[in-house]
SEROZA-164614 format. One record per residue: x, y, z of N, C-alpha, C in turn; residue number from 0; residue in one letter. Coordinates in steps of 0.001 Angstrom, whole numbers, always signed. Atoms other than C-alpha are relative to their C-alpha. Example, Ala and Ser with C-alpha at 12.3 -4.5 7.8 and 13.67 -1.06 7.14 Angstrom:
<sites>
<site <+890; -1190; +0>; <+12300; -4500; +7800>; <+900; +1200; +0>; 0; A>
<site <-820; -1190; -60>; <+13670; -1060; +7140>; <-770; +1090; +730>; 1; S>
</sites>
This chain:
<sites>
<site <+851; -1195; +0>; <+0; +0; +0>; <+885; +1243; +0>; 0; X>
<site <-1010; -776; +286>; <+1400; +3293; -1028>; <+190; +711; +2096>; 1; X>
<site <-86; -1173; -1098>; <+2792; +5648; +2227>; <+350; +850; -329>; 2; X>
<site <-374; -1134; -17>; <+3353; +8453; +745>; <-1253; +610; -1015>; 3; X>
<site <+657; -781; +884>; <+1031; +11520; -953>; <+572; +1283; -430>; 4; X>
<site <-402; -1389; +264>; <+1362; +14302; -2873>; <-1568; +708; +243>; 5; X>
<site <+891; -761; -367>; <-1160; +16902; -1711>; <+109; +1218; -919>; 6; X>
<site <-154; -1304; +1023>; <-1903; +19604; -4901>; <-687; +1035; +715>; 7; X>
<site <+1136; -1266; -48>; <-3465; +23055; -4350>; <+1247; +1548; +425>; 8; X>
<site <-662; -1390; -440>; <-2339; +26536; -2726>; <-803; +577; +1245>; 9; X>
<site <+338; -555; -1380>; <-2919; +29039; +347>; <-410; -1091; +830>; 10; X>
<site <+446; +549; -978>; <-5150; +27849; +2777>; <-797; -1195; -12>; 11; X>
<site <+302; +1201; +455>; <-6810; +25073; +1155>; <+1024; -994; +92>; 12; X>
<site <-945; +676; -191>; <-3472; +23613; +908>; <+161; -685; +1454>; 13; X>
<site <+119; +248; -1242>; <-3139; +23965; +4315>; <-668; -1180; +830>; 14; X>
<site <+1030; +876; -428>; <-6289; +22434; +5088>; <+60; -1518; -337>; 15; X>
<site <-273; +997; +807>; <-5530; +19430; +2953>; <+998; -380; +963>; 16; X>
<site <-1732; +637; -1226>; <-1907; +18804; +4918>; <-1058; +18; +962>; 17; X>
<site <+771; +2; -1357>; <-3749; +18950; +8137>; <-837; -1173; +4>; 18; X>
<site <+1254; +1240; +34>; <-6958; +16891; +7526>; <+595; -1433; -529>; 19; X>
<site <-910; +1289; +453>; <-4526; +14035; +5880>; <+751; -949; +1063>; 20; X>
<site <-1122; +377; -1119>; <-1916; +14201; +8933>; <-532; -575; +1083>; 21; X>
<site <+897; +199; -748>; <-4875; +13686; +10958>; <-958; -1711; +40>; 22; X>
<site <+147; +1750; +267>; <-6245; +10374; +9655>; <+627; -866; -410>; 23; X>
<site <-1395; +1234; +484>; <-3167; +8951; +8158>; <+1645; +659; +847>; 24; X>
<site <-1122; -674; -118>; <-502; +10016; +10384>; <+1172; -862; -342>; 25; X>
<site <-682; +924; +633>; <+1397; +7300; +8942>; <+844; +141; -1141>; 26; X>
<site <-731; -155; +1018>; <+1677; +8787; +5721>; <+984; +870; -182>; 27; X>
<site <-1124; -1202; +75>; <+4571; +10956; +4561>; <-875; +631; -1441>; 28; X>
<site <+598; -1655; +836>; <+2890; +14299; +2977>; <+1429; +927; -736>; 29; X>
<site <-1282; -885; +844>; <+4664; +16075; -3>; <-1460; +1059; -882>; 30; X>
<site <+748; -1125; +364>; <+2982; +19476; -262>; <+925; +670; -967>; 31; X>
<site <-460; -600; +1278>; <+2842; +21072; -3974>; <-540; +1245; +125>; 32; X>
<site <+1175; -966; -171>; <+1897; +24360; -4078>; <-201; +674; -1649>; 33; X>
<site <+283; -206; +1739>; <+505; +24956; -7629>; <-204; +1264; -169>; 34; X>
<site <+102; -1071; +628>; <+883; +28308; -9299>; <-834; -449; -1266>; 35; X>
<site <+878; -61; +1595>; <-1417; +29682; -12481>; <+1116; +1182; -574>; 36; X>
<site <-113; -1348; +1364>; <+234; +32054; -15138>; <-744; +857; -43>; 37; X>
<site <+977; -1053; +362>; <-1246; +35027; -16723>; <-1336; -602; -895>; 38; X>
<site <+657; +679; +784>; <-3215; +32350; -18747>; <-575; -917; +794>; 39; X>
<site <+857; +1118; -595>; <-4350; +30173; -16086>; <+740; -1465; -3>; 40; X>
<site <-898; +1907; +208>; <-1539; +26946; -16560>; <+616; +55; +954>; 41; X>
<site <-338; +892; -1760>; <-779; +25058; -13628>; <+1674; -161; -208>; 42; X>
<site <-1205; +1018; -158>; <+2850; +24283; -12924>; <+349; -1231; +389>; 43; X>
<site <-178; +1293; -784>; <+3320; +20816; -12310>; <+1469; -918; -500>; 44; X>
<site <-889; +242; -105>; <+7038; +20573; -12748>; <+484; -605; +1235>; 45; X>
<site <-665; +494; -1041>; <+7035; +19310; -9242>; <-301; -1222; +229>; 46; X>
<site <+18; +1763; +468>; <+5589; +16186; -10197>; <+778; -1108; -469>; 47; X>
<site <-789; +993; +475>; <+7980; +14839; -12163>; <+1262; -669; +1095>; 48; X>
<site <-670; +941; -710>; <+9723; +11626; -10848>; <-903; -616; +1020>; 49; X>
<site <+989; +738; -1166>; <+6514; +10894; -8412>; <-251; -1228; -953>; 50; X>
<site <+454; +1031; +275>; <+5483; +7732; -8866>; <-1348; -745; +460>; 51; X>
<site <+1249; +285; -434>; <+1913; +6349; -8599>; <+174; -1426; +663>; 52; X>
<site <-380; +1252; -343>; <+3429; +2858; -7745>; <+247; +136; +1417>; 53; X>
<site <-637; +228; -1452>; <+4700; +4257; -4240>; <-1176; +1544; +713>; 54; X>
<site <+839; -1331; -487>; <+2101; +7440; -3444>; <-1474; +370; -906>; 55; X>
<site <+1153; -164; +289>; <-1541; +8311; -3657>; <-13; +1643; -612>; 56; X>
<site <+912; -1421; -153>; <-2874; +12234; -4423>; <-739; +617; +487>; 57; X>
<site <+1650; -798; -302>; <-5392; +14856; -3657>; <+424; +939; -437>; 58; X>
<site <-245; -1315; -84>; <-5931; +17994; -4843>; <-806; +551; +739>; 59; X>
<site <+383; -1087; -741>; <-7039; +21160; -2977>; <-723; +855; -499>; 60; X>
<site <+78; -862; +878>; <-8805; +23398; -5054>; <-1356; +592; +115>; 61; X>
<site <+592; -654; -22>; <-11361; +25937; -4690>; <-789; -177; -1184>; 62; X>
<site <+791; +17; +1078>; <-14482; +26475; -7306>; <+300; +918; -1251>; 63; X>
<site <-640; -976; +1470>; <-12500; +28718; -9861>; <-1030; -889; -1197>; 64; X>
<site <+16; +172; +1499>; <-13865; +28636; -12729>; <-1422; -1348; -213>; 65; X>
<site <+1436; +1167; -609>; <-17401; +26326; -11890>; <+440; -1316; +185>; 66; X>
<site <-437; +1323; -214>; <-15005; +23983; -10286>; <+809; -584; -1419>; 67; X>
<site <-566; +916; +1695>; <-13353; +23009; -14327>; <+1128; -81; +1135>; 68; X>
<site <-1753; -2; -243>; <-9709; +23952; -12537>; <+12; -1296; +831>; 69; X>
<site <-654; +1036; -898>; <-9932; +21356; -9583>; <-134; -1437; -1213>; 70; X>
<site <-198; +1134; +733>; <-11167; +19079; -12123>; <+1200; -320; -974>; 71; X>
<site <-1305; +123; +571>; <-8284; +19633; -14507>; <+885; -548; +909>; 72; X>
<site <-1082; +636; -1289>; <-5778; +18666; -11629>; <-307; -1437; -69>; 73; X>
<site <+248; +1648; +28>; <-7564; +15758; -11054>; <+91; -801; -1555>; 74; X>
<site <-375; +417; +1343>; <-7028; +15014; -14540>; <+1310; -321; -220>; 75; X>
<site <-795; +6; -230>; <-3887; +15516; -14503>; <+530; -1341; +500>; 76; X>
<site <-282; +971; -1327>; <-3076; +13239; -11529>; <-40; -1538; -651>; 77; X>
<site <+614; +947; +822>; <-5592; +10740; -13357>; <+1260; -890; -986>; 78; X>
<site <-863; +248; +1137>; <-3491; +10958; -16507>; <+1552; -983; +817>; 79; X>
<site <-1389; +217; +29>; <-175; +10066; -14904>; <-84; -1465; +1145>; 80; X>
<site <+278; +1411; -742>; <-1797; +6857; -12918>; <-606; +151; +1138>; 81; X>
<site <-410; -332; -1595>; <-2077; +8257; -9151>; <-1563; -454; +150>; 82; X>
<site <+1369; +141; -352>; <-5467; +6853; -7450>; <+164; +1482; +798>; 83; X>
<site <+611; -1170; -323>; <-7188; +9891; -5648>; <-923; -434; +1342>; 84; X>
<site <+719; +299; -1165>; <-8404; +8391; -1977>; <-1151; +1384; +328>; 85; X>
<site <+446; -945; -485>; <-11211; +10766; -730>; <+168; +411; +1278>; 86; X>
<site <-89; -145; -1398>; <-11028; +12600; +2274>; <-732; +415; +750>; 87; X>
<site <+1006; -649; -876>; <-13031; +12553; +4944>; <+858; +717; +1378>; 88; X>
<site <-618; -49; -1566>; <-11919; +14162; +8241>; <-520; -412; +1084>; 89; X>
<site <+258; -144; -1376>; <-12088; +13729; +11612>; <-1034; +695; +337>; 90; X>
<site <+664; -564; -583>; <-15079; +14292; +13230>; <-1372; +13; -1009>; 91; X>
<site <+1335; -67; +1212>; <-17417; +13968; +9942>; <-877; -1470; +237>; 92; X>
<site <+702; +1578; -731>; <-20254; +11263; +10574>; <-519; +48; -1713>; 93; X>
<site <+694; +484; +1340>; <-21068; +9471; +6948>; <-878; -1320; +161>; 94; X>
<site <+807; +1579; -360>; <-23447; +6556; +7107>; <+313; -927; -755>; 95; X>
<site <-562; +1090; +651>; <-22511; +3178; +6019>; <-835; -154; -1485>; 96; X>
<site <+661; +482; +1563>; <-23309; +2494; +2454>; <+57; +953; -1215>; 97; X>
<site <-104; -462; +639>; <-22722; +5970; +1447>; <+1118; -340; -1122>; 98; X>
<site <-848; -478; +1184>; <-21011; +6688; -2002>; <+791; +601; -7>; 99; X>
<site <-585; -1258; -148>; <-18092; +8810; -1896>; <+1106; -399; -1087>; 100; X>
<site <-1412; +14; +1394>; <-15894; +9208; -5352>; <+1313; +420; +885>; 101; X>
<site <-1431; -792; -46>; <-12201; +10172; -5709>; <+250; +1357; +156>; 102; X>
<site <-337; -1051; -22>; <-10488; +13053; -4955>; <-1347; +1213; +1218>; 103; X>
<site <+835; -1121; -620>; <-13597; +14639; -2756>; <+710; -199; +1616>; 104; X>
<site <-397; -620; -1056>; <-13585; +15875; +823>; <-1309; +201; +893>; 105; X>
<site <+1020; -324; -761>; <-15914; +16005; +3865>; <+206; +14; +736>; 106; X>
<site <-686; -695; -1046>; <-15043; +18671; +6415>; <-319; -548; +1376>; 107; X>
<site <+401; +187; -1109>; <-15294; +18133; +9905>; <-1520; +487; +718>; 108; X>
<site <+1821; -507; -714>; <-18809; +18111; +11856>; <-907; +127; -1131>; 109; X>
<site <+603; +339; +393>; <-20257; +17234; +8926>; <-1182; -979; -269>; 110; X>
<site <+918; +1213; -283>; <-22911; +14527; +8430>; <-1257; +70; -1089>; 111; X>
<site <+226; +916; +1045>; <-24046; +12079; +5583>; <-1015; -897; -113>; 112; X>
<site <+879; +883; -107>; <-27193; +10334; +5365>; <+1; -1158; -815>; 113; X>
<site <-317; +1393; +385>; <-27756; +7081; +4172>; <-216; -31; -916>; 114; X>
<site <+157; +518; +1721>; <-27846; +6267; +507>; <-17; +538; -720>; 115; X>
<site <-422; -976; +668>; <-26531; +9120; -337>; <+1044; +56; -1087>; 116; X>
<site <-916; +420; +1595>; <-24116; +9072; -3749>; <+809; +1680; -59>; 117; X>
<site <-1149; -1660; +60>; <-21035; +12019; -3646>; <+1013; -658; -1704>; 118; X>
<site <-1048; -288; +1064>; <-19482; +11928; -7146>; <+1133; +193; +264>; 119; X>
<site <-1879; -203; -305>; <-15819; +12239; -7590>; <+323; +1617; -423>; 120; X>
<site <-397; -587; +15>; <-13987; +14959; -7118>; <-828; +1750; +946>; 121; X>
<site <+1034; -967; -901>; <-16789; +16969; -4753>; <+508; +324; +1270>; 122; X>
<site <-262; -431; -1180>; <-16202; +18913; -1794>; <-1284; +772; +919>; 123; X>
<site <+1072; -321; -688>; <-18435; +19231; +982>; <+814; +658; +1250>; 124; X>
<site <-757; -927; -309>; <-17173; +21793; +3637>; <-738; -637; +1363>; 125; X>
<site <-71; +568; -1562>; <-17281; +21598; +7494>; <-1424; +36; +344>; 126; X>
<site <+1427; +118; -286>; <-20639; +21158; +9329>; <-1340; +726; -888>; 127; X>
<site <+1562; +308; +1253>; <-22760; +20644; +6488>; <-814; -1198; +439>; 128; X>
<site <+641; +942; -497>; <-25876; +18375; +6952>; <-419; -272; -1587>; 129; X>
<site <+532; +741; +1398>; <-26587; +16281; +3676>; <-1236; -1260; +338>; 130; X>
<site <+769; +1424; -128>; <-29781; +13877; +3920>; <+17; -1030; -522>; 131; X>
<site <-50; +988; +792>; <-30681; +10751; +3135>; <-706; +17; -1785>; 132; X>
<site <+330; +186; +1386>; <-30835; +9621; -389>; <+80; +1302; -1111>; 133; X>
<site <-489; -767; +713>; <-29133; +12823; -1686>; <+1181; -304; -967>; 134; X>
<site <-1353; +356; +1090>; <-27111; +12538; -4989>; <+500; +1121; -386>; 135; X>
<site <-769; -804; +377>; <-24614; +14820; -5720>; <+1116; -348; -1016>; 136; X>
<site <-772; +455; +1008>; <-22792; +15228; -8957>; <+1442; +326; -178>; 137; X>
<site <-1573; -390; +3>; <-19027; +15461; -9846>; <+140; +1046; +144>; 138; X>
<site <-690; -1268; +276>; <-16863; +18309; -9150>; <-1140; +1027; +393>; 139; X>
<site <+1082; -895; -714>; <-19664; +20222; -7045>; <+1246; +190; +1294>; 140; X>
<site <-491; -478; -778>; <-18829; +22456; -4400>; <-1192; +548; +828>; 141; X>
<site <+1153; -209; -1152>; <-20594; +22403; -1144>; <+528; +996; +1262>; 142; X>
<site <-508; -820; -1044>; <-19467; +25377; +1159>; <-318; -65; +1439>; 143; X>
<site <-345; +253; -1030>; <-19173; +25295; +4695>; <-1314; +149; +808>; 144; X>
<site <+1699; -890; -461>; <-22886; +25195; +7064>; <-592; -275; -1002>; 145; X>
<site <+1178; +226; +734>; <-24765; +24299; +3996>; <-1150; -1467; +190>; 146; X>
<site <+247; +1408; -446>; <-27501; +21880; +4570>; <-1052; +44; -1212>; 147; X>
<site <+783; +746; +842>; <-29386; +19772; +2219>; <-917; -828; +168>; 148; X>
<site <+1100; +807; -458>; <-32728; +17997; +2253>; <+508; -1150; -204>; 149; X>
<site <-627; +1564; +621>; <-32887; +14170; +1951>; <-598; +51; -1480>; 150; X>
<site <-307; +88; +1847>; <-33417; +13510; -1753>; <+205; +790; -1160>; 151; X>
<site <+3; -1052; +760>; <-32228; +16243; -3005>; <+935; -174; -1341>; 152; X>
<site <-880; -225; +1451>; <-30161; +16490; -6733>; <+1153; +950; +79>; 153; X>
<site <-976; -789; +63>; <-27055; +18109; -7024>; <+890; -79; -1428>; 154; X>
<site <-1068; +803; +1836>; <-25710; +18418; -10979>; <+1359; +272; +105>; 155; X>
<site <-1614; -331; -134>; <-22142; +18425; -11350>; <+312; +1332; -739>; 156; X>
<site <-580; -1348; -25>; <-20350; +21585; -10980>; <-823; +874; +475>; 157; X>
<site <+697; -1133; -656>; <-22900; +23383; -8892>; <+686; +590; +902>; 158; X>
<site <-599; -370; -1125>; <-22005; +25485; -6306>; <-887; +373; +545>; 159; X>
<site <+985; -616; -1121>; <-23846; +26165; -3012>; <+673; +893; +1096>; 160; X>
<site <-857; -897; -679>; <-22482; +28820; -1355>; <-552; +314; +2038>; 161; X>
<site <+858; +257; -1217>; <-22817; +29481; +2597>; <-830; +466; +494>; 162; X>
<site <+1546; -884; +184>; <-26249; +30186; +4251>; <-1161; -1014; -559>; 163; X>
<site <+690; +371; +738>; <-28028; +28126; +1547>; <-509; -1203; +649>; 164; X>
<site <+611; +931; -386>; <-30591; +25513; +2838>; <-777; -865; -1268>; 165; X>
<site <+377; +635; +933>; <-31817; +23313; +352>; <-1418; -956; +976>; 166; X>
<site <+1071; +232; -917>; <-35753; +21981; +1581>; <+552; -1561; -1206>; 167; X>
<site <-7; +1252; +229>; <-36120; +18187; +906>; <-690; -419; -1666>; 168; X>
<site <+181; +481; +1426>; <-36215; +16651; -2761>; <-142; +1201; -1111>; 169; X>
<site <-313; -955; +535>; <-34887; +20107; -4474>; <+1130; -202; -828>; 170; X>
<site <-1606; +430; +599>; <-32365; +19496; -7293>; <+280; +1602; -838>; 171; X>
<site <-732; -975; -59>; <-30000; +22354; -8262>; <+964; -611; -1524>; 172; X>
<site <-422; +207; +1801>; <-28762; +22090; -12135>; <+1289; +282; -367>; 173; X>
<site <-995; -523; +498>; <-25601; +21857; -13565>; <+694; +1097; -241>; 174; X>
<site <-744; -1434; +41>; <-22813; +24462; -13439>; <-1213; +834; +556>; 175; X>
<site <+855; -669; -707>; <-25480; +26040; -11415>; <+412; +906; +1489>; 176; X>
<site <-1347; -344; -1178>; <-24195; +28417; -8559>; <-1322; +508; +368>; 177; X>
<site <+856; -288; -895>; <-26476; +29430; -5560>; <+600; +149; +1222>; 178; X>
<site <-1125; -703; -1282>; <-24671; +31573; -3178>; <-618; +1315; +434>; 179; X>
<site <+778; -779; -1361>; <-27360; +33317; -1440>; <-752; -513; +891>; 180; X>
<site <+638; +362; -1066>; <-28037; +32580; +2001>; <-1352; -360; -48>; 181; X>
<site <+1352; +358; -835>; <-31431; +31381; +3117>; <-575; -1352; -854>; 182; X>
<site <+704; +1256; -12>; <-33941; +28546; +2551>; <-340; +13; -1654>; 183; X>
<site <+66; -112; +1317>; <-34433; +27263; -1071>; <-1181; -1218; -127>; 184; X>
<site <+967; +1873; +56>; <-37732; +24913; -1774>; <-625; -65; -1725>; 185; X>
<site <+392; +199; +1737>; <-38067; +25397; -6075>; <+1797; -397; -507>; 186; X>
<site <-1041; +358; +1054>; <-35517; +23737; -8511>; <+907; +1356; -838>; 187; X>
<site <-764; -1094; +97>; <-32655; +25612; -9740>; <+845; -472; -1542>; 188; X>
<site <-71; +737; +1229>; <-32291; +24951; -13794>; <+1989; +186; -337>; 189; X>
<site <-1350; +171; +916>; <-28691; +24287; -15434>; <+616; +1121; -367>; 190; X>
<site <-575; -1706; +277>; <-26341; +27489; -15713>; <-687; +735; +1004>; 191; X>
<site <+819; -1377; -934>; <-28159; +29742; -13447>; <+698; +380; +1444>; 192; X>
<site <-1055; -918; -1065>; <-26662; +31969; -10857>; <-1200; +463; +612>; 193; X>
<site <+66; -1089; -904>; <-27785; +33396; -8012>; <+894; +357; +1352>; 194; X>
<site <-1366; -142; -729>; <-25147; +35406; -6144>; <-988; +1207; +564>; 195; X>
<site <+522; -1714; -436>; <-25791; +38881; -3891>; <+293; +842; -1288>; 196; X>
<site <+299; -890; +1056>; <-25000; +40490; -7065>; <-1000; -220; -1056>; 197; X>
<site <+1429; +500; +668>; <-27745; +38943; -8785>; <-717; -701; +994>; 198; X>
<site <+987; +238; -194>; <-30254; +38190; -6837>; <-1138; -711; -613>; 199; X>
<site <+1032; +661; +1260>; <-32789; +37367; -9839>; <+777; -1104; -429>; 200; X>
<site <-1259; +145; +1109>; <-31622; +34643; -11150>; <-109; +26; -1724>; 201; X>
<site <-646; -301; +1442>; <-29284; +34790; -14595>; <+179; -1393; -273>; 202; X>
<site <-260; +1964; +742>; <-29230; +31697; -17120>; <+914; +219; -934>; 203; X>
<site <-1076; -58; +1208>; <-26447; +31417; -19563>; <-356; -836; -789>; 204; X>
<site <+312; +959; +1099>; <-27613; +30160; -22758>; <+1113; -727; -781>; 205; X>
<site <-1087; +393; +1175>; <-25281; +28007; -25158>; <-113; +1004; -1404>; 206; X>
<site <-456; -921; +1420>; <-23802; +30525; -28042>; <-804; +1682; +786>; 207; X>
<site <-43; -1643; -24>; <-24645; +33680; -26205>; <-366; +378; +1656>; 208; X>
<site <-273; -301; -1558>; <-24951; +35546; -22915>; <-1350; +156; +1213>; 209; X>
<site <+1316; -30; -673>; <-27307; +36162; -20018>; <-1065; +306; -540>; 210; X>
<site <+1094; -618; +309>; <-30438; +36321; -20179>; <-1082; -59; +1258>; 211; X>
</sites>
């Protein structure tokens, strides 16, 4: 079994990542990357070379840039060059037996996972969040910190729920969909659509042209 990881990301995510790792595997030996972008957005991952997926696992760290694409690129990355992608739960997070939990995700402390619930790969669910039963959540979603979710609720990949946001029971929330204003939510939230404090209303992004 490998003992060693490389841990991708930057700032305080990084951080968080080393920490929550050292914490349930203190076993392993941690090799923190800290990934720069360019003026173009390209990752450095010159510090990869010579890792080997044969002797060390991964994770990346990565914030919702970009509706979540960037962490997924990483994990691509990683993918590409062999490395499995353990998920991480921390300390202190209660998941119920049977749940689902892909690669590369994350579920913060004082969190808690109902039963027959399905987490896609590469998802991050943030510290005392409450997810119900029989909630599916799709890849590469981002669940911010305090958010709670009904039981059967939908989650399309690459949403974001920002903190504040309550989701009422059997409410699904649409692809690349971002919902990052506080309070209680009990209508469906279609594919593309934003609502942030700067929009309020929400905005839909059509394919081949702009809000509407």
């Amino acid at each position: 079994m490998p003992s060693e990881k490389y841990v991708l990301g930057s700032g305080a995510l990084l951080a968080w990542a080393l920490a929550g790792w050292a914490e349930i595997e203190p076993q392993t030996q941690l090799h923190a990357i800290d990934i720069g972008q360019d003026k173009d957005y390209r990752f450095d991952l010159a510090a990869l070379q010579g890792a080997s997926p044969e002797t060390a696992t991964a994770f990346v760290a990565w914030g919702p840039q970009f509706l979540n694409f960037r962490r997924l690129e990483l994990m691509g990355e990683l993918k590409g060059r062999g490395f499995r992608l353990p998920p991480l739960v921390c300390r202190g997070a209660l998941v119920a037996s049977g749940v689902a939990v892909g690669e590369n995700c994350s579920i913060g402390a004082g969190s808690i996972v109902g039963a027959d619930s399905k987490i896609a790969f590469n998802t991050v669910i943030g510290a005392g969040c409450i997810v119900g039963t029989g909630v599916q959540i799709g890849a590469s979603a981002w669940i911010a910190d305090g958010v709670q979710i009904g039981a059967a609720a939908r989650i399309g990949a690459n949403a974001t729920l920002g903190r504040g946001v309550i989701l009422e029971d059997g409410i699904a929330i649409g692809k690349q969909a971002v919902l990052d204003l506080p309070g209680r939510r009990a209508t469906p939230l279609a594919d593309k659509t934003f609502i942030t404090p700067a929009f309020p209303t929400a905005v839909t992004i059509v394919d081949g042209g702009g809000p509407i």
